[in-house]
C-alpha positions, 0 to 999 in steps of 0.5 A: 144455595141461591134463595128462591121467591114464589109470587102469586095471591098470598093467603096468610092467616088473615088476609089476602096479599096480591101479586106477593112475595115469599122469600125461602132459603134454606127450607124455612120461610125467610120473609114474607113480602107484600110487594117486589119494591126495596129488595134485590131480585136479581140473586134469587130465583122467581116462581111466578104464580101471579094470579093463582093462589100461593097457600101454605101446604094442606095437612091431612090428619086423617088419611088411610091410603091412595092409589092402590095403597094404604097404612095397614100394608105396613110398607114404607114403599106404600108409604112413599106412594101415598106421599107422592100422591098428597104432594099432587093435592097440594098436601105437605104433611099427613097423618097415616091412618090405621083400622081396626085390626089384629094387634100384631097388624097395627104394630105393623103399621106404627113400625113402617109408619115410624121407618118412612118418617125417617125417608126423603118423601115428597109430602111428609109424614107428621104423625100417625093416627090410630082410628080404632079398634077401641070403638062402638060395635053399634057404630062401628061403620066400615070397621071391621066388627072382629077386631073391636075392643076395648082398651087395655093398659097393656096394648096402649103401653105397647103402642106408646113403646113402638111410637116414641115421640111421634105425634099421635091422634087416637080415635074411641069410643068413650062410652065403651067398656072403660075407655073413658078412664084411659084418657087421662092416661093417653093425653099424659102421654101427649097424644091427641085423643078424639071421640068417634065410632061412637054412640055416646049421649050428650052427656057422655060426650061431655065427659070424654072432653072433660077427660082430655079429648080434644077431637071428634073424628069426622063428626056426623059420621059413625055418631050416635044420631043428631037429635033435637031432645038427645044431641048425642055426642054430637051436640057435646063436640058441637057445645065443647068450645076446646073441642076441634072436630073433623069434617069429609067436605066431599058431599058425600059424606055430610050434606053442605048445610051441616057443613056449614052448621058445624063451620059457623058453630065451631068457627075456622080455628076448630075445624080441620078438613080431612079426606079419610080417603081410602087407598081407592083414591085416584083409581078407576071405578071398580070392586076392590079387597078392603082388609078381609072386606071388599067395597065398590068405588063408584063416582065419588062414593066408596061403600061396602059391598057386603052392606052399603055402608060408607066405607071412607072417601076417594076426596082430595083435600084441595078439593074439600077446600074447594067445596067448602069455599063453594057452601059457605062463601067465606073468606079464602083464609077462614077455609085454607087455615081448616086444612092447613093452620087448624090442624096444625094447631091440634097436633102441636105442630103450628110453630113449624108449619100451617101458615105462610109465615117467617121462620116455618118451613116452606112447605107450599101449595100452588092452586088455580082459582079452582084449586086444582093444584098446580105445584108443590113446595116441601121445604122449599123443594119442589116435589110436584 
């Protein structure tokens, strides 16, 4: 098979290449180039991006659905439509992410989850992410209230038996019932376990960490409230220096200026950029059925008809890299690796894939100064 090189404005971990090379065969990124002087081009076939940015593919560990199709269907062909739609936004690799839900509809879930890993899809699916139903009635936020509860070896066993190796991420409450002590339990198990939905005090959020939990599921939203004399979970995922925490830069969601609080707190390498978009993204305005719920997308903004609650987001990822490039004016590396290297690194993933780096896949985005995407490589293949 003849070797493919894509050129363009490189962004490695930690610097910019102009006018670079990478040099893919066989799927895997077999060098990275810094300028066309002392190799043979003439074998290989040249993408020419030059100008643009050349980036590794976006990883979003936390994304429900698109366009008119979600995890909770429990269909691989919903799926494959979820997968086309994240290769469009320059996202290689996902993490589906369910609700909370009957038992037997999660089991739906995982098992069509488990069966699509196994498809040619043109952005591939990396694990799961189970967001409840182990989470606070009190900030439950756009979970179904009827399929709330606490945790159960018994549950956690079944799932763990329909997810094999799959690499898992699990949202909770700790502070509920006895959730806290199934943590060690699940991180055994070597799933990733993030505090959200959650009303915990800073103190509790100290213990969950202290237990294993390693994430914070879109911090600031759906947490006890941020305050100067009890920070709340917050403030313990915030102090927590292991601790890597999930923002929806969509505007929407959390003003810039906590973007930035919790950028500069934490740093680019605990921070990962998610969407938790709903299957409303990349549809037209309207009302649409939610699980047995329903909510209106209006703009960029979905809510719950019933209530006005936020219900997730229609935001694509290059464009939540986009924003935070805007708010906080650092360096193009610091803010791709939060969508691409930083949750790489939480899941376990790093050594194959989240940087343009010799040996990982090739899985690749191609973005405009914008960062509009203009094509996408999944393991050397182009998929959009």
């Amino acid at each position: 098979m003849k070797k493919l090189a894509i050129k363009g404005n490189l962004i490695l971990e930690d610097r910019i290449v102009k006018n670079g090379l990478v040099i893919i065969s066989d799927g895997l990124i077999e060098e990275v180039l810094e300028k066309e002087e002392g190799i043979n081009l003439s074998e290989i076939e040249i993408h020419d991006f030059s100008g643009n940015w050349v980036s590794p593919g976006l990883i979003d560990v936390h994304l429900h659905g698109a366009l008119g199709c979600e995890t909770m269907d429990g269909e691989v062909e919903s799926l494959r439509k979820m997968a086309e739609h994240q290769a469009k936004c320059g996202v290689t690799a996902f993490f589906p992410t369910t609700l909370t839900a009957s038992r037997e509809k999660i089991i739906k879930a995982i098992e069509a989850v488990v069966r699509a890993r196994e498809e040619d899809l043109p952005s591939e699916i990396a694990g799961i992410h189970l967001e409840g139903p182990f989470v606070s009635l009190k900030r439950k936020g756009a979970q179904d209230p009827k399929y709330v509860r606490e945790i159960t070896a018994e549950e956690i066993e079944e799932y763990k038996a329909k997810l094999g190796s799959l690499p898992t991420i699990i949202s909770l409450a700790s502070e509920v019932g006895e959730n806290l002590k199934f943590i060690p339990r699940m991180v055994d198990m070597g799933w990733v376990v993030s505090l959200g939905h959650s009303d915990a005090t800073y103190e509790e959020g100290l213990k969950a960490f202290a237990a294993g939990a390693t994430h914070a599921t879109h911090l600031f939203n759906a947490w006890r409230e941020f305050h100067h004399r009890e920070p709340g979970g917050i403030g313990a995922a915030l102090d927590a220096d292991k601790v890597c925490v999930e923002l929806i830069a969509d505007g929407v969601h959390v003003h810039p200026s906590f973007i930035r609080l919790a950028i500069y707190r934490k740093g680019p390498h605990r921070v990962c950029l998610i969407t938790d978009s709903l299957k409303e993204s990349g549809l037209p305005d309207g009302v649409y059925d939610w699980g047995e719920l329903q909510v209106v997308l209006k703009g960029n903004e979905i809510r719950l008809k019933d209530s006005g609650v936020l219900a997730g987001s229609v935001l694509h990822l290059n464009y939540g890299v986009r924003n935070v490039l805007n708010w906080t004016g650092l360096p193009v590396p610091d803010v791709v690796r939060q969508a691409s290297l930083t949750p790489a690194e939480n899941v376990g993933l790093a050594k194959e894939m989240g940087s343009i780096k010799k040996g990982k896949k090739a899985n690749i985005a191609i973005f405009d100064e914008s960062f509009a995407c203009l094509a996408t490589y999944l393991r050397g293949k182009k998929v959009f």
